[in-house]
Backbone as numpy.savetxt, mean C-alpha at the origin, in Angstrom:
# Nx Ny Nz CAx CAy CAz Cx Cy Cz
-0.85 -4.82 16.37 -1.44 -3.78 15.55 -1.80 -4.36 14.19
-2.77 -4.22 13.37 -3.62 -4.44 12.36 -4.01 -2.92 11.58
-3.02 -3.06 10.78 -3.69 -1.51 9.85 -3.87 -2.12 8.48
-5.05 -1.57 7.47 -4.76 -1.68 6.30 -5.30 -0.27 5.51
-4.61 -0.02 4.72 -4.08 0.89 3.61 -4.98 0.14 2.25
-6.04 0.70 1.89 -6.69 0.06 1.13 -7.18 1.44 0.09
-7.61 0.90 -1.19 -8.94 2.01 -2.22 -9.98 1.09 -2.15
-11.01 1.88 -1.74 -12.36 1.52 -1.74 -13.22 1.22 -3.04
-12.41 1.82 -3.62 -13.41 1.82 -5.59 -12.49 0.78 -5.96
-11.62 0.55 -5.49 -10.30 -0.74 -6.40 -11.25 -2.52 -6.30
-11.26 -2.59 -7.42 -12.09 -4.33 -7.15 -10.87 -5.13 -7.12
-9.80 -4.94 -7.44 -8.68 -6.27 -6.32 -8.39 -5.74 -5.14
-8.33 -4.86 -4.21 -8.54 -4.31 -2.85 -9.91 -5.11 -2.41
-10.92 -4.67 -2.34 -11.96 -5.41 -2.42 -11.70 -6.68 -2.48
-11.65 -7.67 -3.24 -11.82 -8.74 -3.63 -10.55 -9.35 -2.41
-9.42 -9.01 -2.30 -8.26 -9.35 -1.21 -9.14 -9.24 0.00
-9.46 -8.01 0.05 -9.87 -7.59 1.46 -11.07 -8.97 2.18
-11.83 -8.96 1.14 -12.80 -10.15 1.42 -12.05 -11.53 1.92
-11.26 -11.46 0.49 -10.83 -13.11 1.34 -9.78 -13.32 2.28
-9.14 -12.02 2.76 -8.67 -12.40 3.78 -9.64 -12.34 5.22
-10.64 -11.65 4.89 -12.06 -12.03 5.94 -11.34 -11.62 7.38
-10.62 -10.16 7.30 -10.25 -9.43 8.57 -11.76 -9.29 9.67
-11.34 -9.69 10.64 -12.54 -9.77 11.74 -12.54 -9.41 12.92
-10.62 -9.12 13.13 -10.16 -8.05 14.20 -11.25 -6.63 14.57
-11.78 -6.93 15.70 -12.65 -5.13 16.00 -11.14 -4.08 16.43
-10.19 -4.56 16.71 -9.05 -3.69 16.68 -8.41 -3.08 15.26
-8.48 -3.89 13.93 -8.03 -3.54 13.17 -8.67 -2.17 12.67
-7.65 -1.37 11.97 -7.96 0.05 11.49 -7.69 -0.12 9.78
-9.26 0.84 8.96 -8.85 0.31 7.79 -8.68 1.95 7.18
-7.89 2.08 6.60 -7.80 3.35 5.97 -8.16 3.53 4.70
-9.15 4.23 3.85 -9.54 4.15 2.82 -8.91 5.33 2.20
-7.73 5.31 1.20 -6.32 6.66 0.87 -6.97 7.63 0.00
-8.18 7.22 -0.42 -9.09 8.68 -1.22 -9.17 9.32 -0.58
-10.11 8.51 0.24 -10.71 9.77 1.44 -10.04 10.35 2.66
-8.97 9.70 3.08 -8.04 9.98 4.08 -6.68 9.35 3.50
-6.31 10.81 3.17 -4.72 10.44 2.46 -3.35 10.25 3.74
-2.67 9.37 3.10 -1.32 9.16 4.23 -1.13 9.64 4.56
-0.21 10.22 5.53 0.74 11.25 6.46 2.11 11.06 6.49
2.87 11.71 6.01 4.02 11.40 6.12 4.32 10.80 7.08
4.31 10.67 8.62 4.45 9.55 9.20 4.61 8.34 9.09
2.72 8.15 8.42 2.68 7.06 7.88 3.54 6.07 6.42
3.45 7.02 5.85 4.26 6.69 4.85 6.05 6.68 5.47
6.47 7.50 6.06 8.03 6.68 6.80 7.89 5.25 7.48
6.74 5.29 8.29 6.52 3.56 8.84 6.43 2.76 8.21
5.43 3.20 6.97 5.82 1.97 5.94 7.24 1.80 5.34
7.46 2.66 4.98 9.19 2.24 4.74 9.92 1.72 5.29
9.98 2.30 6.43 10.91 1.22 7.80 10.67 -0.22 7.81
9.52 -0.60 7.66 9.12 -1.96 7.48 9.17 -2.63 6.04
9.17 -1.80 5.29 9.48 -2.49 3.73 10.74 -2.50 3.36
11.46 -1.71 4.00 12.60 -1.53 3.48 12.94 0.17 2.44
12.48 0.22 1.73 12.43 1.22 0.69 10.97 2.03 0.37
10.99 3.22 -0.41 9.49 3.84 -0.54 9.60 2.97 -1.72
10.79 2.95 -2.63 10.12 2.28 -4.36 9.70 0.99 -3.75
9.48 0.11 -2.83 8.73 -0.52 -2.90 7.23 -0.56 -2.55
7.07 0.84 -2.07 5.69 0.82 -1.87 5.19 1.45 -3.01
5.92 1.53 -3.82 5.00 2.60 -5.36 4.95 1.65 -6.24
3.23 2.40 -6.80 3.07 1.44 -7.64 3.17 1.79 -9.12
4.31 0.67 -9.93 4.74 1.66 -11.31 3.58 1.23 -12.68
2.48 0.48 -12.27 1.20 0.41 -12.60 -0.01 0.92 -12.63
0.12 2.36 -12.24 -0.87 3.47 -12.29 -0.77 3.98 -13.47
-2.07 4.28 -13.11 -2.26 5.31 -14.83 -1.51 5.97 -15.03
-1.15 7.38 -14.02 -0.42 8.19 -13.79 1.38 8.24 -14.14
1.75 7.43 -14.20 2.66 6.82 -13.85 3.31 6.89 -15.69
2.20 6.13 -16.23 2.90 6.39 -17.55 2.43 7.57 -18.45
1.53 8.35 -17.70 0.59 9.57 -18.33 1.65 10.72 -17.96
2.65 10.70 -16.81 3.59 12.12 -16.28 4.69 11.31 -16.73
5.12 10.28 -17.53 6.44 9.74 -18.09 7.34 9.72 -17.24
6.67 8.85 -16.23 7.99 8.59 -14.84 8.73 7.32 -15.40
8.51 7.02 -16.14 9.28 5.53 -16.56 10.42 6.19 -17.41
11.01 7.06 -17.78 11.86 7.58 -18.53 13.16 8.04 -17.50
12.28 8.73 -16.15 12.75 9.29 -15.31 13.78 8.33 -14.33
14.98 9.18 -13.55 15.92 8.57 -12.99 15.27 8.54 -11.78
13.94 8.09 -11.25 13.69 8.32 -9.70 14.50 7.97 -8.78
14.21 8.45 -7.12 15.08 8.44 -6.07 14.60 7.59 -5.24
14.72 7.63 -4.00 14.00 7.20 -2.85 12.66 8.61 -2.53
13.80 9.67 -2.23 12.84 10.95 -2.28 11.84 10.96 -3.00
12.02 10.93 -4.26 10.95 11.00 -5.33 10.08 10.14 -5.21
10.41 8.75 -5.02 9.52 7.74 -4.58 8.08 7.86 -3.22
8.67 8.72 -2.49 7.75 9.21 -1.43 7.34 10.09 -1.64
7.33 11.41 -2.31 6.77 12.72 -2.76 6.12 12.04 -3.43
6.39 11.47 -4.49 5.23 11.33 -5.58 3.70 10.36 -4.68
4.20 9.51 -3.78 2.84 8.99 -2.93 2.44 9.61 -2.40
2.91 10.86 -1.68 2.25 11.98 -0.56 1.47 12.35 -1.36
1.90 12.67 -2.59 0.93 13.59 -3.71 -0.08 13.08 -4.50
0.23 11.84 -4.80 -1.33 10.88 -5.20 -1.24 9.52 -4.89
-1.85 9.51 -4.33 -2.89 8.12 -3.74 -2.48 7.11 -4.59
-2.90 7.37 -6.21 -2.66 6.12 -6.99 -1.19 5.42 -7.00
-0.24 6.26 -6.62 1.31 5.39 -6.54 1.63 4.80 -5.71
0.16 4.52 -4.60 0.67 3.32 -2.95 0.31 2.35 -4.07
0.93 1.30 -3.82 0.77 -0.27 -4.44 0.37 -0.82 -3.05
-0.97 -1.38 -3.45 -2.18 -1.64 -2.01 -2.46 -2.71 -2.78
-3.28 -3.34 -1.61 -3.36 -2.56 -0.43 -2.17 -3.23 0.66
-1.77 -2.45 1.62 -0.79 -2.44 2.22 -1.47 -3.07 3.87
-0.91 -4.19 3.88 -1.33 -4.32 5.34 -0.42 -4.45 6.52
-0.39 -4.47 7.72 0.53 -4.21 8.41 0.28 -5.02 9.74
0.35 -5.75 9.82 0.08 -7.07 11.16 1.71 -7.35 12.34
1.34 -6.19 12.96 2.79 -6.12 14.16 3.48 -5.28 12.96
4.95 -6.13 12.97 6.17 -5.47 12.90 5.98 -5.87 11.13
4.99 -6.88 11.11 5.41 -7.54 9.59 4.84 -6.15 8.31
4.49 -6.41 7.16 4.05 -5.03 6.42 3.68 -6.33 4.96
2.83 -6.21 3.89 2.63 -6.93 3.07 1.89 -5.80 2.34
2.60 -5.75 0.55 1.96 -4.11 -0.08 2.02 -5.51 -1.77
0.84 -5.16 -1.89 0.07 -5.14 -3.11 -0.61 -6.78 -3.00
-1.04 -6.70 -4.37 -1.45 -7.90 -5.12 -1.09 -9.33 -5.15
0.19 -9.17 -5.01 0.68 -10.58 -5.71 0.50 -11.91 -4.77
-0.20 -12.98 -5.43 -0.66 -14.15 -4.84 0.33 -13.93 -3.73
1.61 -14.25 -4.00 2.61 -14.57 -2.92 2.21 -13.48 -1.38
2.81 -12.49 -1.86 1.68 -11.35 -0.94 0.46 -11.53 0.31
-0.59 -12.02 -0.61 -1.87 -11.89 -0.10 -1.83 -13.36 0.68
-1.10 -14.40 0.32 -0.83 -15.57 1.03 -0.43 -15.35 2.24
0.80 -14.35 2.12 1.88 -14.53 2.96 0.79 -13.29 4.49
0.19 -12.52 3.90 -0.81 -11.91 4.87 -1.62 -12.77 5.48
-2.43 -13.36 4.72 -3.16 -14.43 5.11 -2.23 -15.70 6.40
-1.48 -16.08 6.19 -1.02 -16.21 7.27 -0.48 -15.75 8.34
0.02 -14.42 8.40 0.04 -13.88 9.61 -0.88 -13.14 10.38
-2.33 -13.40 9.58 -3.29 -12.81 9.80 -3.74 -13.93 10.63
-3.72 -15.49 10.50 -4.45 -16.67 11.28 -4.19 -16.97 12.00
């Protein structure tokens, strides 16, 4: 299985997405504006990450505009607040089998990149 969890307006989504040069006709790409998670989805990602705070991202606008950085968040909270906006997935999130790889970071997009080849 090949899923990715991507924003379409995001130019490092974009710019990842390119160079990992996905070419799977099986892979499924989800664009979270326009088709927001499902709780489902969002428990699968957890299972595979380990935690929701690791799929949130504490680099949204949002984030320091509703003064969640003050706040004692949970795990709970960590997943409500992504059901409810898009901007707190830290993407893009890809998911190759059992493995799961969520955001940016060189290390990240490497470590996709090879289980992608």
């Amino acid at each position: 299985m090949l899923k990715v969890y991507h924003l379409a307006t995001c130019s490092t989504n974009k710019r990842i997405l390119s160079e990992l040069d996905i070419q799977d006709p099986k892979a499924v790409f989800q664009e979270i504006k326009t088709e927001p998670i499902t709780e489902k989805q969002i428990d699968e990602m957890k299972k595979l990450s380990g935690s929701y705070a690791s799929l949130f991202s504490r680099t949204a606008m949002k984030y320091r505009a509703m003064g969640l950085g003050d706040k004692d968040l949970k795990e709970a909270d960590y997943r409500q607040l992504i059901l409810e906006e898009y901007t707190f997935l830290k993407r893009p999130v890809i998911i190759v089998d059992n493995n799961i790889f969520v955001g940016n970071a060189p290390k990240v997009v490497a470590a996709a990149k090879a289980a992608l080849a």
